[in-house]
C-alpha positions in Angstrom: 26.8 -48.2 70.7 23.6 -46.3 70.9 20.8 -48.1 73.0 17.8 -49.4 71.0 14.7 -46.6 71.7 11.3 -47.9 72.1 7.9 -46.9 72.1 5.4 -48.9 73.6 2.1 -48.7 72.2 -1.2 -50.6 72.9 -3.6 -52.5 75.6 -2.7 -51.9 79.5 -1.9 -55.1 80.5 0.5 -55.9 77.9 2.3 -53.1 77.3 3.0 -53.4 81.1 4.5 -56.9 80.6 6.6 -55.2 77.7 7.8 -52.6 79.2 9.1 -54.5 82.6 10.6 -56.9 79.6 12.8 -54.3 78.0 13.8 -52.6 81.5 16.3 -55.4 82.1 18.0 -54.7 78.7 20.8 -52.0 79.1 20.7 -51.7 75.2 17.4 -51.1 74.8 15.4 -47.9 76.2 12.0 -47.6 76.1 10.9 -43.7 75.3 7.2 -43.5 76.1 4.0 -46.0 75.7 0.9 -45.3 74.1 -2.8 -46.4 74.9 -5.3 -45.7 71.4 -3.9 -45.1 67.8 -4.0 -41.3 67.7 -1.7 -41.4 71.0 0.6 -43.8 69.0 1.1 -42.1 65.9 1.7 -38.7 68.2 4.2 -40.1 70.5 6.2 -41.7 67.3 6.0 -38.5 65.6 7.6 -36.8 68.6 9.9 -39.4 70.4 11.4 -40.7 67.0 11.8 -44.4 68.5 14.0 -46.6 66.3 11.3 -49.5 66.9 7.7 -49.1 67.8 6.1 -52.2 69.8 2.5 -52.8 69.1 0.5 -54.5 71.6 -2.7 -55.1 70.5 -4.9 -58.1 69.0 -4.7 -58.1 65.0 -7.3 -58.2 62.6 -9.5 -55.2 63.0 -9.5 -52.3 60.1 -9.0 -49.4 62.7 -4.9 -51.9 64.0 -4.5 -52.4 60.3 -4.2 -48.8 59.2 -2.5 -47.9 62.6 0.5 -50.4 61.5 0.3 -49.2 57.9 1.0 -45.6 59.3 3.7 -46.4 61.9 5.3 -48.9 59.3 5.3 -45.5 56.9 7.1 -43.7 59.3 10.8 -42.7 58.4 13.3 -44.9 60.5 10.4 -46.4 62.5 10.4 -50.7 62.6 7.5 -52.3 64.1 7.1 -55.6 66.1 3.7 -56.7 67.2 2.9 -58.3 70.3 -0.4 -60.1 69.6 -1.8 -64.2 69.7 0.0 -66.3 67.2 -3.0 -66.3 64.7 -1.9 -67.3 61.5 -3.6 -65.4 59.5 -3.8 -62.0 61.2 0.0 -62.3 61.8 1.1 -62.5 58.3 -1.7 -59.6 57.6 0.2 -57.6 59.6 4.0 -58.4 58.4 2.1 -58.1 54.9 1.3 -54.5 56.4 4.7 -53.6 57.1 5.5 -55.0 60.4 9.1 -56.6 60.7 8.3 -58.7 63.2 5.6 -61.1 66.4 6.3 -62.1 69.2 3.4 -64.1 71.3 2.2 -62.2 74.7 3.6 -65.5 76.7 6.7 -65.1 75.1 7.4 -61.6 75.7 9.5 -61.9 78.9 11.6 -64.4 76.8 12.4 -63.1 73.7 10.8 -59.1 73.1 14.4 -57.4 73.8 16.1 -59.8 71.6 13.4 -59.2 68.8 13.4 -55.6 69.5 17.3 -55.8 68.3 16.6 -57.9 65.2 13.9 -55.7 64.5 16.6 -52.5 64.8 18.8 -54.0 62.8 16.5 -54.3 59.9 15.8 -58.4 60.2 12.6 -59.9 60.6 11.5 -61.8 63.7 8.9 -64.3 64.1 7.8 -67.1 66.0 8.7 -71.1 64.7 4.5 -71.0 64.3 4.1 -68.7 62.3 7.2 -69.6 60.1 5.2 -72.4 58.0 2.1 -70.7 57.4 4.6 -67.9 56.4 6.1 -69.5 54.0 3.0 -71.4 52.7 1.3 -68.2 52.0 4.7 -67.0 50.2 4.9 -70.2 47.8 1.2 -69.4 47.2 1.1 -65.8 46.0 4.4 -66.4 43.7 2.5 -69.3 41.8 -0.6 -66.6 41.9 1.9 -64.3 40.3 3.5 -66.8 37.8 0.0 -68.0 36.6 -1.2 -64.8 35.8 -1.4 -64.5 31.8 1.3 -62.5 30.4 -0.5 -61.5 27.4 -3.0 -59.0 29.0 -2.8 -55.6 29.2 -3.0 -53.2 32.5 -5.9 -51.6 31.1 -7.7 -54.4 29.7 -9.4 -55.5 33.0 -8.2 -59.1 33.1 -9.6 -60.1 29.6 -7.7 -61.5 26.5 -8.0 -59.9 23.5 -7.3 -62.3 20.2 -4.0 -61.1 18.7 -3.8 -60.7 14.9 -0.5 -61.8 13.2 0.8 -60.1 10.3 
């Protein structure tokens, strides 16, 4: 079995702590690490990693457009390593990450997500799990209340319907 390639991508500190994480993994091998955006979106362009980790705090426009692009990437999974904020975490799974793990957590459970990850599961802390599924019962009752009488065009309005 081929080993699990990674690129690490994100703030010093933490990408540090992931990287001395994954180099106790035989079955996973991290290919290069990335500081800014541009650097990340090179280095996965050229090292082809199976699963990109991005280390970096959620929430700003400038992370959310960097995970929509490395999430577009053929063959390319991404797990973010960021503070279990509710909110920006699901953002981010909404933006095609497949998976968070906290920054405390890393040493504990980042190669064992990384292999989820690879192997096309999803991966996210207990915390995040209810607000995840909260936000999931919401948007299909969003989706089943929506009238099914309008039209695509019709900009949200009903129009009276004539019988004949």
């Amino acid at each position: 079995m081929d080993p699990v390639t990674v690129l690490v991508a994100g703030r010093p500190r933490t990408r540090r702590a992931c990287v001395a994480a994954l180099a106790d993994s035989p079955d996973v091998r991290v290919v290069g690490q990335a500081g800014g955006p541009a650097e990340a979106l090179f280095r996965t362009r050229h090292a082809r990693p199976r699963v990109v980790v991005l280390a970096s705090a959620l929430g700003s426009a400038r992370q959310r457009i960097l995970l929509t692009a490395l999430a577009a990437a053929p063959g390319v999974e991404v797990l973010v390593v960021a503070p279990p904020h509710p909110r920006a975490v699901l953002d981010a799974l909404a933006d095609g990450a497949r998976g968070h793990v906290e920054p405390r957590r890393v040493r504990q459970w980042l190669a064992k997500a990384v292999r989820a990850v690879a192997n096309g599961d999803a991966w996210c802390s207990r915390g995040i799990e209810g607000a995840l599924a909260a936000r999931i019962a919401r948007e299909s009752l969003d989706r089943r209340d929506a009238p099914r009488d309008v039209a695509p065009w019709s900009n949200g309005r009903r129009a009276l319907r004539r019988r004949r």
